[in-house]
C-alpha positions as CSV (number, residue, x, y, z in Angstrom):
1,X,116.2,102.7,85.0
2,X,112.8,102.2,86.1
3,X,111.9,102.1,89.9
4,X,111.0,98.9,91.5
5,X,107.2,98.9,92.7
6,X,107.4,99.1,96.3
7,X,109.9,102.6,95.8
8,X,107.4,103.6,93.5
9,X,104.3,103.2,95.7
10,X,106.0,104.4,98.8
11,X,106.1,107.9,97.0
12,X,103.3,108.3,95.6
13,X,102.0,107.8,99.3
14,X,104.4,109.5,101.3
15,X,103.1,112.3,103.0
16,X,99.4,111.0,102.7
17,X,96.6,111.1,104.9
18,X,95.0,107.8,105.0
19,X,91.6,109.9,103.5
20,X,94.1,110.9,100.9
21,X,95.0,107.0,100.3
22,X,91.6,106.3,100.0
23,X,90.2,109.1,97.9
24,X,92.6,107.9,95.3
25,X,92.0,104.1,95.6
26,X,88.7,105.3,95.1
27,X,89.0,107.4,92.1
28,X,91.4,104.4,90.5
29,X,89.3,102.0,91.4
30,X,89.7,99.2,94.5
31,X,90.1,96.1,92.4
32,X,92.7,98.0,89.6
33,X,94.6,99.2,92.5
34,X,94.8,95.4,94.3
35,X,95.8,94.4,91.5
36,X,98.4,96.3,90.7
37,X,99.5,95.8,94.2
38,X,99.7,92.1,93.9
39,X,101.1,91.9,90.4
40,X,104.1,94.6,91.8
41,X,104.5,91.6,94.5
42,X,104.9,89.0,91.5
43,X,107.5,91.8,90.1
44,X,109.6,92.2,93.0
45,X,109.5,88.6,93.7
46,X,113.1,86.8,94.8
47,X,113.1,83.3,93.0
48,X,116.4,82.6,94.4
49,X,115.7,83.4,97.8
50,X,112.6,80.6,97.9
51,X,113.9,78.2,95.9
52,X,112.9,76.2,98.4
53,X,109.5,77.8,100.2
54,X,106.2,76.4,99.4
55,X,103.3,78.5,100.8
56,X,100.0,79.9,99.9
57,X,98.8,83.4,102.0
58,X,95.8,84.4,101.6
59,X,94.5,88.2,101.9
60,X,91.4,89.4,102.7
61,X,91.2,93.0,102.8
62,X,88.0,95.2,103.8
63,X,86.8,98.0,101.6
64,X,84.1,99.8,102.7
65,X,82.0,96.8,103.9
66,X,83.3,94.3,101.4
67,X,86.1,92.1,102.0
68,X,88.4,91.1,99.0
69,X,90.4,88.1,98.7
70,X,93.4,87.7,96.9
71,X,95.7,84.5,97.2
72,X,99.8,84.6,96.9
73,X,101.5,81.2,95.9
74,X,104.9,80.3,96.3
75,X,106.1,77.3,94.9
76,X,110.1,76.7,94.8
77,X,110.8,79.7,93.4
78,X,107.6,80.9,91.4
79,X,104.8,82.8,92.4
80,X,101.4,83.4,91.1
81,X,98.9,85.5,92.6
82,X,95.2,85.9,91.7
83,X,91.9,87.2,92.8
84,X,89.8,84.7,94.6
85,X,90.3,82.3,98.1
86,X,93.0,79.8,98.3
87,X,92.2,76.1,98.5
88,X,94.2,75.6,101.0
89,X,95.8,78.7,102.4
């Protein structure tokens, strides 16, 4: 049985130094590695628990001098996140 993402990311960071975090984003890549993060959120989601939650978050997350923005959308039990500002967040 395959581990959920969060479990999974937890170890591979556990024990890390945040230069050790970093070196790796690096090395992967900053936009793979947010993207993996948000897709893992879309993975783990709970439908049932917001059947009934409408919200849109928005993230925007330094690196180095440049801010990424990634948008999470929750719409009665689905979400969809993406790269980019929300419309409304």
């Amino acid at each position: 049985m395959a581990q959920d993402p969060a479990a999974e990311l937890a170890e591979q960071i556990k024990g890390k130094s945040d230069e050790d975090i970093q070196t790796a984003i690096d090395a992967r890549g900053v936009d793979a590695t947010l993207e993996e993060i948000f897709k893992g959120m879309e993975t783990a989601f709970d439908a049932e628990k917001a059947a009934s939650t409408q919200a849109v978050v928005q993230y925007d997350i330094d690196s180095a001098g440049d801010t990424k923005t990634w948008t999470v959308n929750i719409d009665n039990g689905t979400i969809a996140t993406s790269a980019g500002a929300a419309d409304n967040p």
